[in-house]
N, CA and C atoms as a LAMMPS dump frame, in Angstrom:
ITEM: TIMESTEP
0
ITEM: NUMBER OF ATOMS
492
ITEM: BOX BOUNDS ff ff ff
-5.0000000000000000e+02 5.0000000000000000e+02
-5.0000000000000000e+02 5.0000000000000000e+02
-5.0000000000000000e+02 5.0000000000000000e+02
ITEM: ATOMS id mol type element x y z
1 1 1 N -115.961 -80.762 -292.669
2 1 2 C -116.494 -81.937 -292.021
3 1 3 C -115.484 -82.429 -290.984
4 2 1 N -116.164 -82.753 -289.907
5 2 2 C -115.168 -83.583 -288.714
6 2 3 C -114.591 -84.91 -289.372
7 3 1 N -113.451 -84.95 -288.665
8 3 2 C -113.085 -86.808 -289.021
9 3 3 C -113.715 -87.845 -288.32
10 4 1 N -114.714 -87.405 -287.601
11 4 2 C -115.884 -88.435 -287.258
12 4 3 C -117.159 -88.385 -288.356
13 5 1 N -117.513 -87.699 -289.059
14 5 2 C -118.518 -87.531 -289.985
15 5 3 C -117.604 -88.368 -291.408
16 6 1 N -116.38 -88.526 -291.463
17 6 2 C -115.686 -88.705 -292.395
18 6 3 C -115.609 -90.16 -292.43
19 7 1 N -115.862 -90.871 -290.996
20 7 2 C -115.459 -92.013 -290.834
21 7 3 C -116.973 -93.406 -291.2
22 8 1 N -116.314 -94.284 -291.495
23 8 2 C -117.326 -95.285 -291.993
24 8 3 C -118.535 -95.725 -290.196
25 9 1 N -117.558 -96.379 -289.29
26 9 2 C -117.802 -96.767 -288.593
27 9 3 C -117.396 -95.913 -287.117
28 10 1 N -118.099 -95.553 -285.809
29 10 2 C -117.749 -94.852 -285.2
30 10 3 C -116.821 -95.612 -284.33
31 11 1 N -116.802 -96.734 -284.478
32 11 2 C -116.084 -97.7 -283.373
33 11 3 C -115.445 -98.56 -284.563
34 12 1 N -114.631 -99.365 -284.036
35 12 2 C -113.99 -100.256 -284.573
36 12 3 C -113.963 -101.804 -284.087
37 13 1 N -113.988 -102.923 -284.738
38 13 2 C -113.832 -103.818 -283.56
39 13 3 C -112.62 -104.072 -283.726
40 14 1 N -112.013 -105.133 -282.446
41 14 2 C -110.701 -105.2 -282.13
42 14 3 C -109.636 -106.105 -282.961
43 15 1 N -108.634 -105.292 -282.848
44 15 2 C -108.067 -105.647 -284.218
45 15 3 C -107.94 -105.052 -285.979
46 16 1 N -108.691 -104.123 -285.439
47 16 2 C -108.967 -102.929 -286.732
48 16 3 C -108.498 -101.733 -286.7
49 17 1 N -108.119 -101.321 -287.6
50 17 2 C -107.46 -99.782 -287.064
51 17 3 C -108.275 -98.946 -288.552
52 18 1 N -108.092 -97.551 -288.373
53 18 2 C -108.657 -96.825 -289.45
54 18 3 C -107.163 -96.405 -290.354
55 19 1 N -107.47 -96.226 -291.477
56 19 2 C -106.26 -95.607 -292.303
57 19 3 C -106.725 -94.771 -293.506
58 20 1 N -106.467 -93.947 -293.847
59 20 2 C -106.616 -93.295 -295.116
60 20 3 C -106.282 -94.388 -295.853
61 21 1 N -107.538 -93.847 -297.203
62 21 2 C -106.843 -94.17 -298.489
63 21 3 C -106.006 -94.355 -299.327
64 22 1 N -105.139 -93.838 -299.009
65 22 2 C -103.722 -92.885 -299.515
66 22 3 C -102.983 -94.086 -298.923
67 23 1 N -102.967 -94.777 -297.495
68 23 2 C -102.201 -95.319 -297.4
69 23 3 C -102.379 -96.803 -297.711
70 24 1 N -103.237 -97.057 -298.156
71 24 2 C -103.768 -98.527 -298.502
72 24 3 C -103.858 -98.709 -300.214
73 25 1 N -103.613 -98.191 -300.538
74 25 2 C -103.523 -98.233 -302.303
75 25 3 C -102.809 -96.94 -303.08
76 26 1 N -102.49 -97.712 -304.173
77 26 2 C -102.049 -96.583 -304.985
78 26 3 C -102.08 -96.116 -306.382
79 27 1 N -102.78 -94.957 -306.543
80 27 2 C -103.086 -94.501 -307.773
81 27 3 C -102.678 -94.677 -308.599
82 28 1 N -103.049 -95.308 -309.655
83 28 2 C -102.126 -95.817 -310.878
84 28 3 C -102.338 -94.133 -311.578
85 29 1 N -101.131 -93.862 -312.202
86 29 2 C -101.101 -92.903 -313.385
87 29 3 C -100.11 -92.931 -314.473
88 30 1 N -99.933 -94.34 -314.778
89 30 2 C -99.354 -95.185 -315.827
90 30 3 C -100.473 -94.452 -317.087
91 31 1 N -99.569 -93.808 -318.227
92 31 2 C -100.716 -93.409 -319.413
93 31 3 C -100.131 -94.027 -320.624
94 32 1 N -100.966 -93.935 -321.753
95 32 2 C -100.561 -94.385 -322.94
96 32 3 C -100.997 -93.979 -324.236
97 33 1 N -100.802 -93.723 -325.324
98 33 2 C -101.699 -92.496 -326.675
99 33 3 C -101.932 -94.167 -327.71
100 34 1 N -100.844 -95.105 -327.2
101 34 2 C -101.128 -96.104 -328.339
102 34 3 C -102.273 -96.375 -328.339
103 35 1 N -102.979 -96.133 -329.956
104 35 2 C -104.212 -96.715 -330.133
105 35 3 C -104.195 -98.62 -330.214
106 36 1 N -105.196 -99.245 -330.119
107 36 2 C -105.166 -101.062 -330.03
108 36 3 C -106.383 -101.113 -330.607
109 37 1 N -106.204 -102.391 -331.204
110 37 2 C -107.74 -103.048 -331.678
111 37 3 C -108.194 -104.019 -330.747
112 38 1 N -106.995 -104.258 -329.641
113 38 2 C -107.687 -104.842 -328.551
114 38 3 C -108.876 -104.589 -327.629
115 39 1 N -109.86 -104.993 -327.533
116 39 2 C -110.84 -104.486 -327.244
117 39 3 C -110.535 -104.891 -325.172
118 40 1 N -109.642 -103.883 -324.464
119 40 2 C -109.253 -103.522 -322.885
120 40 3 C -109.462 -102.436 -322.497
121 41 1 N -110.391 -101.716 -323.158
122 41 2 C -110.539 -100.43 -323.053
123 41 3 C -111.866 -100.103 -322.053
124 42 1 N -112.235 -99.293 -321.002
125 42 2 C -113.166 -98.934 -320.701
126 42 3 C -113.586 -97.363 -320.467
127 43 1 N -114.741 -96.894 -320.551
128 43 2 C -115.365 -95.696 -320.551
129 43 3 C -116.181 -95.595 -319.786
130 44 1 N -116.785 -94.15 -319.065
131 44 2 C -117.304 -94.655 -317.659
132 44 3 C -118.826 -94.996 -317.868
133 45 1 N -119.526 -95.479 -318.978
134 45 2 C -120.479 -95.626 -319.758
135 45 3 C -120.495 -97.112 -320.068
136 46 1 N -119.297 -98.156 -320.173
137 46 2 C -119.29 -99.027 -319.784
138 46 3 C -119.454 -99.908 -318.258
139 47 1 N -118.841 -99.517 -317.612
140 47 2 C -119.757 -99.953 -315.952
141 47 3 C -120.937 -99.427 -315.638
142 48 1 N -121.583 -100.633 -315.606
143 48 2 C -123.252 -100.13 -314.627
144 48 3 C -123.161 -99.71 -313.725
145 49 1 N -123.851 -99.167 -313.445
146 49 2 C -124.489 -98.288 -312.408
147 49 3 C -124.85 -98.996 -311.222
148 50 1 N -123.835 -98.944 -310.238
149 50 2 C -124.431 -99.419 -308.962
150 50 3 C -123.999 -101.248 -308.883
151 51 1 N -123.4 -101.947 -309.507
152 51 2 C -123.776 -103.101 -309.595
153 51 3 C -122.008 -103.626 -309.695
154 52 1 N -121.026 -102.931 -310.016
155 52 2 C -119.419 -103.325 -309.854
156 52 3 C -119.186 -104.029 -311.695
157 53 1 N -120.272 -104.026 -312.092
158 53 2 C -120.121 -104.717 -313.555
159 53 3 C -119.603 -103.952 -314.672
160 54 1 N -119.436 -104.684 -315.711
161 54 2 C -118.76 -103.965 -317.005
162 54 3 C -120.097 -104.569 -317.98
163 55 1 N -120.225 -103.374 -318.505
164 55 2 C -121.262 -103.818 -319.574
165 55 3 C -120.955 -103.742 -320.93
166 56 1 N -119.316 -103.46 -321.346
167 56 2 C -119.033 -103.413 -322.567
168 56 3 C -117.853 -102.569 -322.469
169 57 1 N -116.731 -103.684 -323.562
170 57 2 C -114.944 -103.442 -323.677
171 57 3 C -114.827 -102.933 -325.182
172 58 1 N -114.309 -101.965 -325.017
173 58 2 C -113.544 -101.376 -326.569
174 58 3 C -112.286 -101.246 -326.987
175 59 1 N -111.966 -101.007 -328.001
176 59 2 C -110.632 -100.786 -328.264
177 59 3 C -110.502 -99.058 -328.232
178 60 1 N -109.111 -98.401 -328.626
179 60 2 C -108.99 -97.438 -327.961
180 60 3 C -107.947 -96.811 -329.785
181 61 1 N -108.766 -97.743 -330.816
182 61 2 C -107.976 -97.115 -331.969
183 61 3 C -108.768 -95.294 -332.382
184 62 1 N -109.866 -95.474 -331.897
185 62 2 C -110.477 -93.774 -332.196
186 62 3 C -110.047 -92.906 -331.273
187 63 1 N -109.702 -93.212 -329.552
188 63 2 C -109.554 -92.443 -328.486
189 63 3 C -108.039 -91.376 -329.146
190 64 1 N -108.416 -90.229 -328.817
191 64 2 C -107.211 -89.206 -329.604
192 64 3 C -106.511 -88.671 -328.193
193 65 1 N -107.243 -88.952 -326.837
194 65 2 C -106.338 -88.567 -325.741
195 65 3 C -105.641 -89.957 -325.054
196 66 1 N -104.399 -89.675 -324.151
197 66 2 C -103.828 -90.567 -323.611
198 66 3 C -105.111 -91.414 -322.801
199 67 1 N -104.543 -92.684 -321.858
200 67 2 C -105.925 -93.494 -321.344
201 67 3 C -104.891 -93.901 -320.372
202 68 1 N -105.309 -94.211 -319.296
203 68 2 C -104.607 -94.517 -317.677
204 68 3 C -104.414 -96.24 -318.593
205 69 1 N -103.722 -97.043 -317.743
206 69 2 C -103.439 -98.191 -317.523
207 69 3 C -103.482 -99.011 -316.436
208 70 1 N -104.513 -99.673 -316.543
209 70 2 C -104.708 -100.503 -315.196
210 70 3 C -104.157 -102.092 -315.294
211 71 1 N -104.236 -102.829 -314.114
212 71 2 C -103.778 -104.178 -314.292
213 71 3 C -105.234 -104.986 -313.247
214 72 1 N -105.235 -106.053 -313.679
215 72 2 C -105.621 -107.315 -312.764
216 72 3 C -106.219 -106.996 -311.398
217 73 1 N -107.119 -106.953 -310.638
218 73 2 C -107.021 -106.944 -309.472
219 73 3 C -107.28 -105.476 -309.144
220 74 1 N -106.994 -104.539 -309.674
221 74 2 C -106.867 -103.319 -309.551
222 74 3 C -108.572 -103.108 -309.143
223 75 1 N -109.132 -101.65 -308.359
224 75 2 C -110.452 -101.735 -308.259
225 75 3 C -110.636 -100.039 -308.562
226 76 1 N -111.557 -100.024 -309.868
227 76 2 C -111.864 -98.769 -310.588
228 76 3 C -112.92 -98.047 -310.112
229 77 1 N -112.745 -96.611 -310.175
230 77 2 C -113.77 -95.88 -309.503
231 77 3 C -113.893 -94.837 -310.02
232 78 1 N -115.437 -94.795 -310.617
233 78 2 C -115.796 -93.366 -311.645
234 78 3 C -115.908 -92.322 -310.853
235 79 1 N -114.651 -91.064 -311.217
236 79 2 C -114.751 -89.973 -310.551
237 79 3 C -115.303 -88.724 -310.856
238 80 1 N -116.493 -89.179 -312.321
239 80 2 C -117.147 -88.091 -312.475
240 80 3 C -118.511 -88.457 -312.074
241 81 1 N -119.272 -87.733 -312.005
242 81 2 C -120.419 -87.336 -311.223
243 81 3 C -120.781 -89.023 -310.207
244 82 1 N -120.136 -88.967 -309.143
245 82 2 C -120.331 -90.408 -308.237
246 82 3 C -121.841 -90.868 -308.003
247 83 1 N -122.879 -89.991 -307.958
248 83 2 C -123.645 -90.624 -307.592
249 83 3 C -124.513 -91.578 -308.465
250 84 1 N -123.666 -91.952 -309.537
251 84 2 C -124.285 -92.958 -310.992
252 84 3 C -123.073 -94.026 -310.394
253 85 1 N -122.191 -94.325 -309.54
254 85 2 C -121.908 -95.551 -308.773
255 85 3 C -121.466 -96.175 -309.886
256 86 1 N -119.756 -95.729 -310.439
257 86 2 C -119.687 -96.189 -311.288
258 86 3 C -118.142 -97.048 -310.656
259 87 1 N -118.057 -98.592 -310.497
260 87 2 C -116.95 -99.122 -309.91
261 87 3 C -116.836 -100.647 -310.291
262 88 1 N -115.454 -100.605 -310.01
263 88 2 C -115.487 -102.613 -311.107
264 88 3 C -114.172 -102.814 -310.544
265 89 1 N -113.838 -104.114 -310.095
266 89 2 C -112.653 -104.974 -309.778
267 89 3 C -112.248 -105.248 -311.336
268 90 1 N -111.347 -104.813 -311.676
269 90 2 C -110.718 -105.736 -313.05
270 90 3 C -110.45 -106.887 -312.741
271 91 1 N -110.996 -107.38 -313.588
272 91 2 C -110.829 -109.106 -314.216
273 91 3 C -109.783 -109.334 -315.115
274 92 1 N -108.707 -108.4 -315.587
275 92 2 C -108.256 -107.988 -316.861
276 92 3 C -107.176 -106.917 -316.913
277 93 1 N -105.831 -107.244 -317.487
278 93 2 C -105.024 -105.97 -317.652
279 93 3 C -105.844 -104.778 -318.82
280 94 1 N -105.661 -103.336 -318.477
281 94 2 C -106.771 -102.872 -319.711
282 94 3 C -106.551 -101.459 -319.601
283 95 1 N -106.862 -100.833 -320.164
284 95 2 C -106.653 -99.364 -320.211
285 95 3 C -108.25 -98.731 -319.783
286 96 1 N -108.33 -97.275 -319.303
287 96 2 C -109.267 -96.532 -319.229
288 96 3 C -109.527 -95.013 -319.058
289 97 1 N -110.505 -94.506 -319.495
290 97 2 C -110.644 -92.877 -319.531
291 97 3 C -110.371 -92.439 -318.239
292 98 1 N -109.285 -91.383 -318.063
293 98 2 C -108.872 -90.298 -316.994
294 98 3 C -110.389 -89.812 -316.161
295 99 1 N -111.144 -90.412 -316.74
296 99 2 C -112.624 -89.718 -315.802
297 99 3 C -112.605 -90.958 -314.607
298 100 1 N -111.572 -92.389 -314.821
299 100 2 C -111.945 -93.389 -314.252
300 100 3 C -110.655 -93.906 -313.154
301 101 1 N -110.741 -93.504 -311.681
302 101 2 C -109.427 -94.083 -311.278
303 101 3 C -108.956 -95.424 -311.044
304 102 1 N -108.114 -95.668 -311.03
305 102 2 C -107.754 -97.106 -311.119
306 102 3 C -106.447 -97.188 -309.686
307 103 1 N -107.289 -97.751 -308.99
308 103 2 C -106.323 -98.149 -307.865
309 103 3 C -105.664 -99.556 -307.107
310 104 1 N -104.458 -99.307 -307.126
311 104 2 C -103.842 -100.488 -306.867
312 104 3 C -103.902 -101.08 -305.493
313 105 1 N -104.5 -101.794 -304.919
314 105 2 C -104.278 -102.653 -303.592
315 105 3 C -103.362 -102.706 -302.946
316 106 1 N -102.622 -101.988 -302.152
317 106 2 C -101.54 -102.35 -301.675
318 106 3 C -101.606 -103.084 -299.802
319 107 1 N -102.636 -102.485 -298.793
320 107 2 C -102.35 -103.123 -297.615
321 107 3 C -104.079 -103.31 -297.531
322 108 1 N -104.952 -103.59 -298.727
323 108 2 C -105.742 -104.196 -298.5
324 108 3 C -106.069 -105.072 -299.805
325 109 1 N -106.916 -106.013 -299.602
326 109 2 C -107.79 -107.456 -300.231
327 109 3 C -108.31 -106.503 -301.358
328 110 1 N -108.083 -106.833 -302.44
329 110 2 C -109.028 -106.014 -303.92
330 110 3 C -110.59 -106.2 -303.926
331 111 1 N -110.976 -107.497 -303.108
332 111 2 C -112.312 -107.467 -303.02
333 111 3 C -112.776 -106.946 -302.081
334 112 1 N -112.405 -106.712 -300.727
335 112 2 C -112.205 -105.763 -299.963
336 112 3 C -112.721 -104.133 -300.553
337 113 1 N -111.758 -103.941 -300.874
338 113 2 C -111.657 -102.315 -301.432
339 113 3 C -112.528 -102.016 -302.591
340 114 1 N -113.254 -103.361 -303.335
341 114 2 C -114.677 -103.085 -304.294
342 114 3 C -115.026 -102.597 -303.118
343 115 1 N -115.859 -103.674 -302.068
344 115 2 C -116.918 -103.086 -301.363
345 115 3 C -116.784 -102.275 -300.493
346 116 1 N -115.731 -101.848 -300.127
347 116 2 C -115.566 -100.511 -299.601
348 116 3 C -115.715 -99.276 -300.663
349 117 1 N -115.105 -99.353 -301.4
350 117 2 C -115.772 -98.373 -303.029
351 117 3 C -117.435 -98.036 -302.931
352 118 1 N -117.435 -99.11 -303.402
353 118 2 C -119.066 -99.43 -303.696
354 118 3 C -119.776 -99.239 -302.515
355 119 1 N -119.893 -99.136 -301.223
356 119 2 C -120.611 -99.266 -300.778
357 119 3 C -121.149 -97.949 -300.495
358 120 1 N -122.587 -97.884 -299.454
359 120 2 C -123.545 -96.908 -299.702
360 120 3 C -122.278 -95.073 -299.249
361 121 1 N -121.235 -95.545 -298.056
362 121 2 C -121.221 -94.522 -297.246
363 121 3 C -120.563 -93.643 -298.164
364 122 1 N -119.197 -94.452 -298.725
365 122 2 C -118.429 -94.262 -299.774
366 122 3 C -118.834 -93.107 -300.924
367 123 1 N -119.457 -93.826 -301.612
368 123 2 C -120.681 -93.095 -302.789
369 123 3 C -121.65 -91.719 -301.769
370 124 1 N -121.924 -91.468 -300.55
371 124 2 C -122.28 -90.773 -299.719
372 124 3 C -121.226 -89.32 -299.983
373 125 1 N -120.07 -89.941 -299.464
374 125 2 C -119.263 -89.515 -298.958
375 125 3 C -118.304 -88.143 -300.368
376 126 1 N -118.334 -89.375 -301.517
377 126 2 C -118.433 -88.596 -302.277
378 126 3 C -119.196 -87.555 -303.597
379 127 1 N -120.634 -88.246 -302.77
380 127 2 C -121.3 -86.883 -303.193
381 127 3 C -121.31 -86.028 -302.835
382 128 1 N -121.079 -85.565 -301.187
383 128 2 C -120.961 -84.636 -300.834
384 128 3 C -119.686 -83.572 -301.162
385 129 1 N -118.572 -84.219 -300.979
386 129 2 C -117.629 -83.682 -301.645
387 129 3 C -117.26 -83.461 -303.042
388 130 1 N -118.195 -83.89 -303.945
389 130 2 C -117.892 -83.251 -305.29
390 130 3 C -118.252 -81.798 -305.676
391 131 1 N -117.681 -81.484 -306.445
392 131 2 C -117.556 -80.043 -307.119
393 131 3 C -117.999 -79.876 -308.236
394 132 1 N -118.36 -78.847 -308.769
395 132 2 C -118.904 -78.542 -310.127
396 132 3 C -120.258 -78.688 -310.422
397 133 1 N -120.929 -77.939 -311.139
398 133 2 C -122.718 -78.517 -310.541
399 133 3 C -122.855 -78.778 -312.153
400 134 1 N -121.921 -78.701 -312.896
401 134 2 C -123.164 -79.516 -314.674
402 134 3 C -122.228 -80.892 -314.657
403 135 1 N -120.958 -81.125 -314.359
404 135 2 C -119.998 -82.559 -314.201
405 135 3 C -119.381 -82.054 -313.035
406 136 1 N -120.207 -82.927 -312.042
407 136 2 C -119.597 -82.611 -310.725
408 136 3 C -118.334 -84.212 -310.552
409 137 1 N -117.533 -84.269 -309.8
410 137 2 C -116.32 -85.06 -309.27
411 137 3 C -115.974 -85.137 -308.532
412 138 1 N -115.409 -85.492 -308.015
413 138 2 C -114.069 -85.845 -306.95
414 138 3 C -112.648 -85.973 -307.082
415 139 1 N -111.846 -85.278 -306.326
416 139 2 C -110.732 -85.433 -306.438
417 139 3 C -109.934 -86.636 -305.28
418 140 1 N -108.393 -87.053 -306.514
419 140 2 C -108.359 -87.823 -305.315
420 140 3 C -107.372 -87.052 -304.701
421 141 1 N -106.423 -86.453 -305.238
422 141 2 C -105.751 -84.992 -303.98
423 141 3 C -106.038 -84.922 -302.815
424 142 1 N -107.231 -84.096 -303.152
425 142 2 C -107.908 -83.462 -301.692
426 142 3 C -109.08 -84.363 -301.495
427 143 1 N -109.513 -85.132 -301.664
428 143 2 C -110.608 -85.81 -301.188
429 143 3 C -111.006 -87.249 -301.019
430 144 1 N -110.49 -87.876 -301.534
431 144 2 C -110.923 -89.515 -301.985
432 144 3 C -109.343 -90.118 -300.871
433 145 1 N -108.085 -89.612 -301.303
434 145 2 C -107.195 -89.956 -300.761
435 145 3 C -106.992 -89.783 -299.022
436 146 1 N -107.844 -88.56 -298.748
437 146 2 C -108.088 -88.827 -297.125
438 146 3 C -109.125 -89.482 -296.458
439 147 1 N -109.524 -90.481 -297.158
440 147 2 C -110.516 -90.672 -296.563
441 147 3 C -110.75 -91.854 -295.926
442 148 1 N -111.009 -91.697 -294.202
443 148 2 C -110.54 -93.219 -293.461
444 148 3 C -111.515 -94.116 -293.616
445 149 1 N -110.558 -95.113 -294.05
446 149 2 C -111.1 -96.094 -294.535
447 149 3 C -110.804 -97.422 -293.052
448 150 1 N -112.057 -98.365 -292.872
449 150 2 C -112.334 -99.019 -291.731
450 150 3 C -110.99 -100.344 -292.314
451 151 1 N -109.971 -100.81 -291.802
452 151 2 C -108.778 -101.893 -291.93
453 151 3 C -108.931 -103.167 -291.241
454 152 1 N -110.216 -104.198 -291.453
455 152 2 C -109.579 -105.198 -290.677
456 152 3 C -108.394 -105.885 -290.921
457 153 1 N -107.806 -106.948 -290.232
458 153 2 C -106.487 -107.605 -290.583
459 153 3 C -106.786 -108.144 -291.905
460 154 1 N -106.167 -108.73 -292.923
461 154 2 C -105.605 -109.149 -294.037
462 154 3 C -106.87 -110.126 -294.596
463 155 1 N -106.787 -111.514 -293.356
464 155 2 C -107.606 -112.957 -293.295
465 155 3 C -108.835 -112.153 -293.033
466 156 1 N -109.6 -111.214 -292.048
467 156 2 C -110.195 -111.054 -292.1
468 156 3 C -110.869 -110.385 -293.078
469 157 1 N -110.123 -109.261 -294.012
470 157 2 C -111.126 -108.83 -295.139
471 157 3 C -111.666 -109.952 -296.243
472 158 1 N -110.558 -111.072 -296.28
473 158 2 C -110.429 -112.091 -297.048
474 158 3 C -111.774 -112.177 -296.707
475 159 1 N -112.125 -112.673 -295.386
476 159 2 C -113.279 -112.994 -295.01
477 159 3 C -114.611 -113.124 -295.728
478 160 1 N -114.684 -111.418 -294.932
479 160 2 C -115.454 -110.407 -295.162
480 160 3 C -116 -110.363 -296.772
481 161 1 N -115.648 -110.103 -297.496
482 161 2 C -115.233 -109.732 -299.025
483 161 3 C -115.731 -111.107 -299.38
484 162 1 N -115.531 -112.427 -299.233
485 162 2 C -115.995 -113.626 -299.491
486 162 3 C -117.469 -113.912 -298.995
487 163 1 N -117.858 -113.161 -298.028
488 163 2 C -119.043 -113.783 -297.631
489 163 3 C -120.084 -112.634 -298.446
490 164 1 N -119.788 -111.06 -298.608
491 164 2 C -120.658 -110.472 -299.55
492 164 3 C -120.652 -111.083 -300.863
């Protein structure tokens, strides 16, 4: 694919620049085996479909593999089969299944980067690029991490992100 087919918007308005993914957040891969009866746990069966919601928190005393660690603010994105639109802003420090990435905000707005997640092109973008045809995915390596993402200034995503 060209890096014009790659891109959200073909133009920009002024004051915006494009940037990879890669350079606007960063992959948490903080892990942990401790089981909890705290119920901070999510599975990608807990976020709805399409909607940024959590429909149910567990604890992680049965889980027998390690579980990523996310924090606050962070904005999660189901990287197995994308087109079930599985994505959520944490409300919550919390742990979650390796099927689920958890990325940290760094030169953009967390509400921002939901709806850039979530939105239609995004979820587009990585259907096309997933692999595997019975649990297809995405990687963020080669795929999720290059991918230019539209940057207004700071106040403006604030904006933006407030008025959706």
């Amino acid at each position: 694919m060209t890096a014009h087919q790659d891109r959200f918007l073909d133009t920009l308005p002024s004051g915006w620049i494009f940037d990879r993914l890669k350079d606007v957040v960063a992959l948490r891969n903080d892990k942990t085996d401790d089981g909890s009866a705290e119920e901070d746990y999510l599975e990608l069966e807990d976020l709805d479909s399409g909607t940024g919601r959590i429909l149910n928190r567990r604890n992680t005393l049965e889980v027998e593999s390690a579980v990523t660690l996310f924090k606050k603010g962070d904005v999660l994105f189901g990287k197995l089969r994308p087109y079930l639109e599985k994505y959520y802003e944490a409300e919550f420090d919390g742990k979650c299944t390796g099927e689920i990435l958890a990325f940290k905000p760094e030169r953009i707005a967390s509400r921002f980067l939901f709806y850039c997640v979530g939105s239609h092109w995004f979820i587009q973008r990585c259907n096309a690029l997933a692999y595997g045809a019975k649990m297809p995915r995405v990687s963020w390596e080669k795929q999720l991490s290059q991918f230019d993402t539209p940057l207004p200034p700071l106040p403006e995503q604030q904006r933006i992100a407030a008025y959706l």
